[in-house]
DSSP file (Angstrom, degrees, kcal/mol; ACC not computed):
  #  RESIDUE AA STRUCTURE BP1 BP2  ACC     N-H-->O    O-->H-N    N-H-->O    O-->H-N    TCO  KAPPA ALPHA  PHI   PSI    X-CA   Y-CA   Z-CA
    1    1 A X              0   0    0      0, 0.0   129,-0.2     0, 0.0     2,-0.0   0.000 360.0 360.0 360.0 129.1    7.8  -10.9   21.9
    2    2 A X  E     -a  130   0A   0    127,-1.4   129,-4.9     1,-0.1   130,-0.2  -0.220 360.0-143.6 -58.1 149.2    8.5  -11.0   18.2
    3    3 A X  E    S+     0   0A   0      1,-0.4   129,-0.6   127,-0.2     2,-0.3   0.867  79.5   8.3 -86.2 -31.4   12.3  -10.8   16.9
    4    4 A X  E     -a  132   0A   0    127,-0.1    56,-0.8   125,-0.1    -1,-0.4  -0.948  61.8-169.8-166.7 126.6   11.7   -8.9   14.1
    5    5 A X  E     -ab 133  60A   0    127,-1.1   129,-1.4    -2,-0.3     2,-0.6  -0.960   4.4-161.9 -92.5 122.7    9.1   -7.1   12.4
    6    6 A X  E     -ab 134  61A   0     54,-2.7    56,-1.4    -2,-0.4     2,-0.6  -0.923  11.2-161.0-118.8 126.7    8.4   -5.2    8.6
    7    7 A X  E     - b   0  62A   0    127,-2.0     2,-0.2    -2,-0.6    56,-0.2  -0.923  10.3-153.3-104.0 119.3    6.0   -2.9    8.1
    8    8 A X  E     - b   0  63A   0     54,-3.0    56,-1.5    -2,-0.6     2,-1.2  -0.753  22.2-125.2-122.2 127.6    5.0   -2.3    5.0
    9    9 A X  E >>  - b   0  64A   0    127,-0.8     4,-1.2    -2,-0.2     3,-0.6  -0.613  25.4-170.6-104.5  85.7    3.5    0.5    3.1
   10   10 A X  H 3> S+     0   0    0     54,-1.6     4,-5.3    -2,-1.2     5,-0.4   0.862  79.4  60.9 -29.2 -57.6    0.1   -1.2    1.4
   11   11 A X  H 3> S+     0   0    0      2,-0.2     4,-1.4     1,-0.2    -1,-0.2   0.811 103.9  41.7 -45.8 -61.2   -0.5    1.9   -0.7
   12   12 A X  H X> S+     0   0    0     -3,-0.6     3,-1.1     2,-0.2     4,-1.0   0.965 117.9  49.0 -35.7 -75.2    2.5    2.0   -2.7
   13   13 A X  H 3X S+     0   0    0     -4,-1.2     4,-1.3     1,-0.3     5,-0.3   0.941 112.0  50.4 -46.0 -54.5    2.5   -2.0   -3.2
   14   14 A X  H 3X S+     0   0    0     -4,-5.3     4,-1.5     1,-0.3     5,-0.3   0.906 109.5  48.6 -72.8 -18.9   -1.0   -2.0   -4.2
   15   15 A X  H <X S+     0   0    0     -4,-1.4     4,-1.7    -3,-1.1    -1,-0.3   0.900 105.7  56.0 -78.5 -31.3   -0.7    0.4   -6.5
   16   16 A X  H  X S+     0   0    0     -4,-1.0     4,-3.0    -3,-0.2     5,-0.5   0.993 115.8  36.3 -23.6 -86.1    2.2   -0.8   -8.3
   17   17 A X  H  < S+     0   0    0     -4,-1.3    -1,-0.2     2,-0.2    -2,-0.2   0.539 103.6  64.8 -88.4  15.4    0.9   -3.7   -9.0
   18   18 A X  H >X S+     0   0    0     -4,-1.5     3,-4.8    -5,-0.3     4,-1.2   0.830 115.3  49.2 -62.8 -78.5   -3.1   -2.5   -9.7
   19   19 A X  H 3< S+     0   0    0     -4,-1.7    -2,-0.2     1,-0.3     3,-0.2   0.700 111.8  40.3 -38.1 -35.8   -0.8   -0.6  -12.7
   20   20 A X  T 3< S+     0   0    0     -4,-3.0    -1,-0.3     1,-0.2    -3,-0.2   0.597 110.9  56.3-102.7   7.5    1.1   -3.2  -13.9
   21   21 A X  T <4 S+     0   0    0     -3,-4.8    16,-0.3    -5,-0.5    -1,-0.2   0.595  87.3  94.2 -75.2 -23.1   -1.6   -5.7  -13.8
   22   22 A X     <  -     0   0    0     -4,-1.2     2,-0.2    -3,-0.2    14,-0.2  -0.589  62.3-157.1 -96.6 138.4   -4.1   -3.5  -16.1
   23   23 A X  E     -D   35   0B   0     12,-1.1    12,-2.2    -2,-0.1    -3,-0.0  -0.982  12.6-137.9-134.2 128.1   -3.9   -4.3  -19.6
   24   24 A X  E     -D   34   0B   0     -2,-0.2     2,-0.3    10,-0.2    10,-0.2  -0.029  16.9-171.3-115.7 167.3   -4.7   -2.5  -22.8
   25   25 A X  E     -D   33   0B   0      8,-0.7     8,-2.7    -2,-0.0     2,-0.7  -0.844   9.2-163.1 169.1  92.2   -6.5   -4.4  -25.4
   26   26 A X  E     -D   32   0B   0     -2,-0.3     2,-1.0     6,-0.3     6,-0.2  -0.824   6.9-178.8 -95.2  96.8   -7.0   -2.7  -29.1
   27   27 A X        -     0   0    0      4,-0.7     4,-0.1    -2,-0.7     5,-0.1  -0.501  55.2-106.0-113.2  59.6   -9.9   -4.9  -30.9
   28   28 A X  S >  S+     0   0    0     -2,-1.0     3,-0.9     2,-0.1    -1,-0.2   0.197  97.0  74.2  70.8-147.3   -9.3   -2.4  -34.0
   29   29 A X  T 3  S-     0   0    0      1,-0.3     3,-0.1    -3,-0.1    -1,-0.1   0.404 121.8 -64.2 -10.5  40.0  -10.9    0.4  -35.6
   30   30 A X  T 3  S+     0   0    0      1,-0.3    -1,-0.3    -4,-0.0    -2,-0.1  -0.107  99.7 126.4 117.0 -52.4   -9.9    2.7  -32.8
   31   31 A X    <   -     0   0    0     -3,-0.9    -4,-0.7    -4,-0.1    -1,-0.3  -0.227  37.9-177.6 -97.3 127.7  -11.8    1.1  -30.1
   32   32 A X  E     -D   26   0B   0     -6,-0.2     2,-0.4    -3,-0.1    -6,-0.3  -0.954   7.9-154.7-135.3 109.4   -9.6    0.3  -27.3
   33   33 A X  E     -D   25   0B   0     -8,-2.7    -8,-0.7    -2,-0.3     2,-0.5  -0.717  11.3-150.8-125.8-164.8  -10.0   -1.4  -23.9
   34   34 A X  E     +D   24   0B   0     -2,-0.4   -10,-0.2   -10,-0.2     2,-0.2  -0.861  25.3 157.0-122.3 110.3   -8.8   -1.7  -20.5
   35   35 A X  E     -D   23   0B   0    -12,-2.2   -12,-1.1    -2,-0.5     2,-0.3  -0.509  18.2-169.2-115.1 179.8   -9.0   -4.8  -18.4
   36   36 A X        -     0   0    0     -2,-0.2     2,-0.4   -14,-0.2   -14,-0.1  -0.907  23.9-131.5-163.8 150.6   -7.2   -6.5  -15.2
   37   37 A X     >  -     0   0    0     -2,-0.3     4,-0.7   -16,-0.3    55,-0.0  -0.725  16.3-154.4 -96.5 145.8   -7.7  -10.3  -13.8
   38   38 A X  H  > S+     0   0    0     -2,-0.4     4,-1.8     2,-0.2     5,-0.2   0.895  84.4  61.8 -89.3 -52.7   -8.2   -9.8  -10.0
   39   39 A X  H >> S+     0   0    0      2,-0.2     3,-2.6     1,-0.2     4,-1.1   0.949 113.2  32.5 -58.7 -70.9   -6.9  -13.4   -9.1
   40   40 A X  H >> S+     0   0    0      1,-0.3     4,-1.6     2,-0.2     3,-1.3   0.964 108.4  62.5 -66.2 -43.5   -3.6  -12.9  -10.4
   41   41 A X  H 3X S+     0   0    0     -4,-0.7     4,-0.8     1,-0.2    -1,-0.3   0.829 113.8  38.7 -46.4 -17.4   -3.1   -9.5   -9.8
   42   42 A X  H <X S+     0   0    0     -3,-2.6     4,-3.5    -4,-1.8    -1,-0.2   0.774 106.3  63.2-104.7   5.5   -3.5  -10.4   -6.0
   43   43 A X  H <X S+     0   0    0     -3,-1.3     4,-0.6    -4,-1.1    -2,-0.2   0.737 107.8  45.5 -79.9 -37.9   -1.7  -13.5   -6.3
   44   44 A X  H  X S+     0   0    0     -4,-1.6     4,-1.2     3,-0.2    -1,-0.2   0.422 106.1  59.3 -63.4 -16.1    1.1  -11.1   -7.3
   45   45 A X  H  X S+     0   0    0     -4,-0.8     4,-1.1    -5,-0.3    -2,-0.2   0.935 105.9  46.4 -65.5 -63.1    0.4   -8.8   -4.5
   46   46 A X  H  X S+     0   0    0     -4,-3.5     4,-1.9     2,-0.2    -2,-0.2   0.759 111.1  52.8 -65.8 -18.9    1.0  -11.4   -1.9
   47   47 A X  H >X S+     0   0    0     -4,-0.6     3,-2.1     1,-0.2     4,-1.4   0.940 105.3  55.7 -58.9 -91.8    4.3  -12.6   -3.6
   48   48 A X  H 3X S+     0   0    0     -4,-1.2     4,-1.2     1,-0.3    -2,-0.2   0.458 112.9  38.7 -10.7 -48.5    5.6   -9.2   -3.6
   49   49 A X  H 3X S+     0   0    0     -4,-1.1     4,-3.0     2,-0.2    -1,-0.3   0.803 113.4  60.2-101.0 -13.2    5.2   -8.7    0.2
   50   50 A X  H <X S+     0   0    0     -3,-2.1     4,-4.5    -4,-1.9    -2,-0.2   0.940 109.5  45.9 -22.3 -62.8    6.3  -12.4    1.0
   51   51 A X  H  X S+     0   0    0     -4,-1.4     4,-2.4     1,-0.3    -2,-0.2   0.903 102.3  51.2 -71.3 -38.6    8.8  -11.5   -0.4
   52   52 A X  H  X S+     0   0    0     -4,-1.2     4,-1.8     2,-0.3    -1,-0.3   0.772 116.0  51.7 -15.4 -59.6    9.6   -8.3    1.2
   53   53 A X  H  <>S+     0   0    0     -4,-3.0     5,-1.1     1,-0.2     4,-0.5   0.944 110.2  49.4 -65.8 -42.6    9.0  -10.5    4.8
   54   54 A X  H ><5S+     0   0    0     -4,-4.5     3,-1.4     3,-0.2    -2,-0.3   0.935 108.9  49.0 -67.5 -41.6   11.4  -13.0    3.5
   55   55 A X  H 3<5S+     0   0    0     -4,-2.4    -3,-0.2     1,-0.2    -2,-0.2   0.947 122.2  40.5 -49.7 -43.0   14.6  -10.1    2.3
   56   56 A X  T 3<5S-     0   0    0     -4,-1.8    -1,-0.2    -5,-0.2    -2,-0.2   0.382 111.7-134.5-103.1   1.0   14.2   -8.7    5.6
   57   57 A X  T < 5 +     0   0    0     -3,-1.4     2,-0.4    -4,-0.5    -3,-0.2   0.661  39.7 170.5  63.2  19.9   13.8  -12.0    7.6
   58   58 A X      < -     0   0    0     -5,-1.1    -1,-0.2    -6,-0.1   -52,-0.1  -0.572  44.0-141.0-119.5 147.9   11.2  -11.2    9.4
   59   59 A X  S    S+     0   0    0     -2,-0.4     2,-0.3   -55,-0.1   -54,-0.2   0.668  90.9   4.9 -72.2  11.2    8.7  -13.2   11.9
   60   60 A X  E     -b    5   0A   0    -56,-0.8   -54,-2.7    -7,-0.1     2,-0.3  -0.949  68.4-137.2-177.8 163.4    5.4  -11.3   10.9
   61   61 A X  E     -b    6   0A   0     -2,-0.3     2,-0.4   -56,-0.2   -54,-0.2  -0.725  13.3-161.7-121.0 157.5    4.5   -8.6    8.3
   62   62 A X  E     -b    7   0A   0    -56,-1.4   -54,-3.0    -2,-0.3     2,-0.3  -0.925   9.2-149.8-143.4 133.6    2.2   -5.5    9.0
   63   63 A X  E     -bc   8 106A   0     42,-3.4    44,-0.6    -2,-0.4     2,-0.3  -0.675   6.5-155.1 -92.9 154.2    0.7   -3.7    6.3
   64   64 A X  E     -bc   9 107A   0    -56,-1.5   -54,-1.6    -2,-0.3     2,-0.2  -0.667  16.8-166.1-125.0 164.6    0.0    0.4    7.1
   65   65 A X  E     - c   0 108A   0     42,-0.6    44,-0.5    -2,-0.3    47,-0.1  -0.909  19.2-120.0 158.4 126.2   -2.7    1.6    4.8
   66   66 A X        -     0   0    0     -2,-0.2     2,-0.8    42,-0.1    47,-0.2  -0.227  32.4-107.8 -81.2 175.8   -3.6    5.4    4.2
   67   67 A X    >   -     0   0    0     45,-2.2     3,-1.3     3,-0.2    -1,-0.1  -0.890  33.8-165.4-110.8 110.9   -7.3    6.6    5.3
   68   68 A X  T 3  S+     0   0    0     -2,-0.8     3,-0.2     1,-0.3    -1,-0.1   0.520  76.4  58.8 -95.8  -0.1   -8.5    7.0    1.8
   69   69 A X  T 3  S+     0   0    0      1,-0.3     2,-0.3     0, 0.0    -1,-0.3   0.783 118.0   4.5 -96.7  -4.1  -11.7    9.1    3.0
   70   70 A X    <   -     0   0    0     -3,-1.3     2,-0.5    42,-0.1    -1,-0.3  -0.865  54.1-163.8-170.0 131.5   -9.8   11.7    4.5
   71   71 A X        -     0   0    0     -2,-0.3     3,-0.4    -3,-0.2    41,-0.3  -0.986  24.4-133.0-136.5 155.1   -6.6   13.0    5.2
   72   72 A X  S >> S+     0   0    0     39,-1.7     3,-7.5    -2,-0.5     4,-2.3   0.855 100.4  66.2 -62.1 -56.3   -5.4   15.7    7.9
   73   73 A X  H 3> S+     0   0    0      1,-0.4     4,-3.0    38,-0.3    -1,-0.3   0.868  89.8  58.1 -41.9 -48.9   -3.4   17.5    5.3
   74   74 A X  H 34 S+     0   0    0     -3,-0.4    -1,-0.4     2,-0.2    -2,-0.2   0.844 103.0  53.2 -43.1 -37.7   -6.1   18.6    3.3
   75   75 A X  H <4 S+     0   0    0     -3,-7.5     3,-0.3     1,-0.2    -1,-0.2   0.971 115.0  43.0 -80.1 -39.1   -7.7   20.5    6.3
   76   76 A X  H  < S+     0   0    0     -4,-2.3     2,-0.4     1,-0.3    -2,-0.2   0.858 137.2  10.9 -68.0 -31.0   -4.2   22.4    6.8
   77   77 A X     <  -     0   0    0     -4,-3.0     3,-0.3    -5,-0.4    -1,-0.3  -0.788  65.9-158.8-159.1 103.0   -3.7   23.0    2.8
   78   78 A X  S    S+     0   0    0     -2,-0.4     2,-0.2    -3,-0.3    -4,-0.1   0.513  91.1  59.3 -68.8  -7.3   -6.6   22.3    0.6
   79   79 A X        +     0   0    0     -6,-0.2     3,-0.3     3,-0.0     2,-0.3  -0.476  64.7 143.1-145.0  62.5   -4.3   21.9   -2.3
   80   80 A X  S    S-     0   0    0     -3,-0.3    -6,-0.0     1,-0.3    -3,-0.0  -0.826  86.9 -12.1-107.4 130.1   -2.3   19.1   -1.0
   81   81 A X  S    S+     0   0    0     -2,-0.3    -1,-0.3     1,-0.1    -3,-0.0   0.779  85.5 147.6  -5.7  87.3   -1.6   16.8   -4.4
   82   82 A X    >   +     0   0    0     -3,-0.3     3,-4.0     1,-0.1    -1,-0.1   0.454  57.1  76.6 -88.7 -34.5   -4.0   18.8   -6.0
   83   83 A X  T 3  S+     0   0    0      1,-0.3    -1,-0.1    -4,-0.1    -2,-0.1   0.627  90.8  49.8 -84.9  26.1   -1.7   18.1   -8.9
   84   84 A X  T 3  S+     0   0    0      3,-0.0     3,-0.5     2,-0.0     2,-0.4  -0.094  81.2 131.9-124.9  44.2   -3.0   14.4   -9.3
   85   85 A X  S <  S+     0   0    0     -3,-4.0     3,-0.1     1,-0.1    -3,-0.1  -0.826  72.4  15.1 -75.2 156.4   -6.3   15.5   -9.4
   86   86 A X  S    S+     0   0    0     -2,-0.4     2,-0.4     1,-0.3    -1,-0.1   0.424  92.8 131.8 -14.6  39.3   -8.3   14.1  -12.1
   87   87 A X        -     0   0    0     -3,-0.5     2,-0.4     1,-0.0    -1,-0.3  -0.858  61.6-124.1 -87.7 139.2   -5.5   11.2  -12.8
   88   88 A X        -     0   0    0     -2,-0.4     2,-0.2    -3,-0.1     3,-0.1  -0.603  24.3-152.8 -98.4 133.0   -7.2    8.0  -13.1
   89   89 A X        -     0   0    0     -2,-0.4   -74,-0.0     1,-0.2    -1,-0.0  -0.540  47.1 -56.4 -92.0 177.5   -5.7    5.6  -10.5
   90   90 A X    >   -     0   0    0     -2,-0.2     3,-1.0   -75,-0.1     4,-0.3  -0.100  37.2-138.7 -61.6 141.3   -5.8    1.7  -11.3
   91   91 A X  T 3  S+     0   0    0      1,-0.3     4,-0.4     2,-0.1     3,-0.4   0.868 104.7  59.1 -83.8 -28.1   -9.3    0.5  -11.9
   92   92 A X  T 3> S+     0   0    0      1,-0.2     4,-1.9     2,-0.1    -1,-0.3   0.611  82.7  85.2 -72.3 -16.7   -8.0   -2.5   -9.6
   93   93 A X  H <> S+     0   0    0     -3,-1.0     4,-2.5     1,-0.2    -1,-0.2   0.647  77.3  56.1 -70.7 -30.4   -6.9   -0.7   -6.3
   94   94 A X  H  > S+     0   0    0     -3,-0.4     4,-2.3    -4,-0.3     5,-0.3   0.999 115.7  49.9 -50.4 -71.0   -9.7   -0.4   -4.0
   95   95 A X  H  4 S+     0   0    0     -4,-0.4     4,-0.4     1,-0.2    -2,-0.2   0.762 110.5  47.2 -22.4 -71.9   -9.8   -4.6   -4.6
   96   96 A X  H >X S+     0   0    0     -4,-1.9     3,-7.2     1,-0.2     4,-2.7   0.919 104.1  61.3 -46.9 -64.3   -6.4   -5.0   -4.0
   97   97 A X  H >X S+     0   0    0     -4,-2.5     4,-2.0     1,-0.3     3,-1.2   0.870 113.3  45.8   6.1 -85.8   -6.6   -2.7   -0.6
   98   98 A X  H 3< S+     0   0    0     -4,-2.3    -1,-0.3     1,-0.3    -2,-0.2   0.490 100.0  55.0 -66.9   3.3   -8.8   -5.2    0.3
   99   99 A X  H X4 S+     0   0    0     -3,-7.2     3,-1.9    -4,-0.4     5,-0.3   0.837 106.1  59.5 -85.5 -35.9   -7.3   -8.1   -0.5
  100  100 A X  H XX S+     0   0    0     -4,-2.7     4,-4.4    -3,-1.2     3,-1.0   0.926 111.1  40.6 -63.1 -51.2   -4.3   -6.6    1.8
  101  101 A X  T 3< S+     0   0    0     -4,-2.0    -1,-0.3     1,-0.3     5,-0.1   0.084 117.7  45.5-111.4  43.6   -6.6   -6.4    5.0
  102  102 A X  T <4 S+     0   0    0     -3,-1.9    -1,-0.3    -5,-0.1    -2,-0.2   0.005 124.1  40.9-109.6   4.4   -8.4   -9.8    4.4
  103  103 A X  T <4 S+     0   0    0     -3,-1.0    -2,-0.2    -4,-0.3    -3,-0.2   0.595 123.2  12.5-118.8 -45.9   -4.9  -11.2    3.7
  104  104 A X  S  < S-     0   0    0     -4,-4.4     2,-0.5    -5,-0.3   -42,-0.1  -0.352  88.2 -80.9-120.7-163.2   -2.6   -9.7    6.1
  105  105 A X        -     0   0    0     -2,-0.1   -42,-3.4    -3,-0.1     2,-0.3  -0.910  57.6-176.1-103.9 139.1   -2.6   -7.7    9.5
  106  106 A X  E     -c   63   0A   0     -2,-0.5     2,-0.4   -44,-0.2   -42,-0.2  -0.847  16.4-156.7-141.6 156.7   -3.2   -3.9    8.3
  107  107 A X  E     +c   64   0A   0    -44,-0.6   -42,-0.6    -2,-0.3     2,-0.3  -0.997  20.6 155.5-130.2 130.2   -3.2   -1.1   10.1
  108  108 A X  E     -c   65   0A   0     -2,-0.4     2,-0.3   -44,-0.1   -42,-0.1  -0.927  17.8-160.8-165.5 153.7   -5.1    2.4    9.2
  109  109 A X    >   -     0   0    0    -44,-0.5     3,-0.9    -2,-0.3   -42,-0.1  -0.986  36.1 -85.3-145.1 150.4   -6.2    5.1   11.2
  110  110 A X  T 3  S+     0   0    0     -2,-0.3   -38,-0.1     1,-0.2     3,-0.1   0.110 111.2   5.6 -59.5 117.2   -8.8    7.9   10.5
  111  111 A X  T 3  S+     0   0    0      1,-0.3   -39,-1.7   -41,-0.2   -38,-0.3   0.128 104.7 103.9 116.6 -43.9   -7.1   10.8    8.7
  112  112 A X    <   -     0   0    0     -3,-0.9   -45,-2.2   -41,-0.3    -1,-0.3  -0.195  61.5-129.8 -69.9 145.8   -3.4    9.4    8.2
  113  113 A X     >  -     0   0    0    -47,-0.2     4,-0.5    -3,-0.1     3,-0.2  -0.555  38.5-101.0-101.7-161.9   -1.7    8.1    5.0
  114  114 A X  H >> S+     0   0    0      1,-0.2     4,-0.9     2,-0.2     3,-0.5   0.761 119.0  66.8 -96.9 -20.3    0.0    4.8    5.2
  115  115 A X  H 3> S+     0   0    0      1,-0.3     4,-1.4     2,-0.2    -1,-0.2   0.810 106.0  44.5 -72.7 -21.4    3.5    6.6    5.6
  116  116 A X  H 34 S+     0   0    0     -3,-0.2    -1,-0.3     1,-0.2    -2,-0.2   0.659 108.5  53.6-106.2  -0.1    2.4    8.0    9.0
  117  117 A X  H << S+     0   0    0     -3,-0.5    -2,-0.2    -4,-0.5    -1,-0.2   0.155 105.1  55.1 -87.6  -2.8    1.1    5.0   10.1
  118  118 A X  H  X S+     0   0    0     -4,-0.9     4,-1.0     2,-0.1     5,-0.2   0.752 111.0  50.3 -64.5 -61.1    4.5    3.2    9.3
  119  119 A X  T  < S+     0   0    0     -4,-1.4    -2,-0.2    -5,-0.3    -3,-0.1   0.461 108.1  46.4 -66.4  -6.4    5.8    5.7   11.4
  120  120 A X  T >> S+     0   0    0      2,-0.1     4,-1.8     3,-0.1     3,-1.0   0.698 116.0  46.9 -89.3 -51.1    3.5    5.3   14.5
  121  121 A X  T 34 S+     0   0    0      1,-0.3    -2,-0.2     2,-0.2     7,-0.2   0.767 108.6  55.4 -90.5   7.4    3.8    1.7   14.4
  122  122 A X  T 3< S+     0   0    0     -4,-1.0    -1,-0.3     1,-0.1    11,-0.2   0.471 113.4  46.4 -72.0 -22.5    7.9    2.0   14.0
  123  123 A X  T <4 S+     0   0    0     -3,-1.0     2,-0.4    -5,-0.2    -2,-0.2   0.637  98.6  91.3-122.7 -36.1    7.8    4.1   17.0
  124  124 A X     X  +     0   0    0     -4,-1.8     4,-2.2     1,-0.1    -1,-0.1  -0.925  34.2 172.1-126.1 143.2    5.7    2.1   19.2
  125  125 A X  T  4 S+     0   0    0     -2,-0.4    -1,-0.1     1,-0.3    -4,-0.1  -0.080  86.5  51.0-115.9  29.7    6.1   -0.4   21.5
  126  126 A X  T  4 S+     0   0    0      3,-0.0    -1,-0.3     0, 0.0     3,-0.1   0.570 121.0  41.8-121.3 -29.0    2.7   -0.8   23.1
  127  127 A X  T  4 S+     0   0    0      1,-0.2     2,-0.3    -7,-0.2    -2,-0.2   0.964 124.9  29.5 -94.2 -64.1    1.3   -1.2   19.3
  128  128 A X  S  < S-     0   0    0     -4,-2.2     2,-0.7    -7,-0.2    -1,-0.2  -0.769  76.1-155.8-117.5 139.4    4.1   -3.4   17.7
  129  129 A X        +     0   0    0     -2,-0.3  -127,-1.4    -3,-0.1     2,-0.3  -0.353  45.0 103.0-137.1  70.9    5.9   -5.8   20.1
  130  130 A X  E    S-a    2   0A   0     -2,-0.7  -127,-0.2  -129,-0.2     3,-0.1  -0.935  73.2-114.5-147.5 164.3    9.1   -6.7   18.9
  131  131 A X  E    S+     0   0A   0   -129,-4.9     2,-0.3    -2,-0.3  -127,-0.1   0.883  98.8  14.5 -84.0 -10.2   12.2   -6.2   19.2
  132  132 A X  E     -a    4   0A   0   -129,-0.6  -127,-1.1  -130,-0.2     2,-0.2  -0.963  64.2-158.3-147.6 137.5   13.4   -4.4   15.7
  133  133 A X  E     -a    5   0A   0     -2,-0.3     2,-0.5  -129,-0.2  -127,-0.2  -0.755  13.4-149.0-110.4 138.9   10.5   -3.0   13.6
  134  134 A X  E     -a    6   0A   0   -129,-1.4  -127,-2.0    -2,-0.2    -2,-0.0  -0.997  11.0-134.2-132.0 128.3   11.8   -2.5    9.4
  135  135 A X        -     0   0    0     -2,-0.5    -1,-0.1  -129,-0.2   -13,-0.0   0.338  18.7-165.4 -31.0 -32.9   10.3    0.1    7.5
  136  136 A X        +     0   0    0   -128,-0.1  -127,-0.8     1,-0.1     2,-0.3   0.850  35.5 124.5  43.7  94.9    9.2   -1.1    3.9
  137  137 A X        -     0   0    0   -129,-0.1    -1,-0.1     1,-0.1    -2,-0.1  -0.910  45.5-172.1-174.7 148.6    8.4    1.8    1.7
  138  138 A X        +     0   0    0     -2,-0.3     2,-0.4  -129,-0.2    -1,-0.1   0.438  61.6 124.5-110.4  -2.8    9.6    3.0   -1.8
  139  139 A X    >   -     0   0    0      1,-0.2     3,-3.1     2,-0.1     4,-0.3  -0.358  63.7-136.4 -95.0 121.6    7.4    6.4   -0.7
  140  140 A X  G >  S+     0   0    0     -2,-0.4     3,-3.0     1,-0.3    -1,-0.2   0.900  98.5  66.5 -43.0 -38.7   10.1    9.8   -0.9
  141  141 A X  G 3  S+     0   0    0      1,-0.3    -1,-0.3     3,-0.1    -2,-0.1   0.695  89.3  62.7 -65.3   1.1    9.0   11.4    2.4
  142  142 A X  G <  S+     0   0    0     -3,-3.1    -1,-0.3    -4,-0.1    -2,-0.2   0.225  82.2 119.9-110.2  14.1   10.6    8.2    4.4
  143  143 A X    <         0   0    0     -3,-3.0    -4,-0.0    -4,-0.3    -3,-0.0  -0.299 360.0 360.0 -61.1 156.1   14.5    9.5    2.7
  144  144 A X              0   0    0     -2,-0.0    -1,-0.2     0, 0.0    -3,-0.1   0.571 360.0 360.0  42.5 360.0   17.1   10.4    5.4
């Protein structure tokens, strides 16, 4: 049995740092574009939850990961964060995503975002098999 586990909310992290990887690029008369290098941007990903393992001291990391083809909520209230529809997310994120669960041990399960799949594997002790479990998550619904 592990001493200590952090589980860590993929979504958030990868989106951070899809966004602050993407860079804007004016090559004059208007004409503007937008790029991002993949290598460092995941190079920065995995520092960032390194580190995260390392603050919290802990002998193995699990990433939670939302289920980005469907979520529950939707069926219950169709116009569940309707208001970031047609906001462009980070051109980089899907990648990163994937970088997370060829890189690390990820968890996702059909339906869920990654914030209830923090909380499932926070909770359980048939799933995660240690003796203290750490949340990781900047995401507001995990306050008080």
């Amino acid at each position: 049995m592990l001493d200590r586990v952090v589980i860590i909310d993929g979504d958030i992290l990868a989106y951070q740092i899809a966004a602050r990887e993407e860079k804007a690029t004016h090559w004059g008369d208007g004409f503007w574009t937008l790029h991002v290098e993949q290598g460092p941007a995941e190079v920065a990903l995995e520092e960032r939850v390194l580190n995260l393992q390392d603050a919290v001291e802990a002998d193995k990391v699990i990433i939670a990961l939302s289920d980005d083809d469907h979520n529950f909520r939707k069926d219950i209230y169709p116009n569940y964060k309707s208001n970031r529809k047609g906001k462009r997310k980070p051109m980089i994120l899907p990648v990163l995503k994937e970088f997370l669960v060829e890189t690390f041990d990820t968890f996702r399960r059909p339906t869920l975002e990654g914030d209830d799949v923090q909380g499932i594997l926070a909770t359980s002790k048939v799933i995660v098999k240690a003796k203290e479990r750490i949340i990781a998550s900047l995401d507001k619904d995990m306050k008080n």
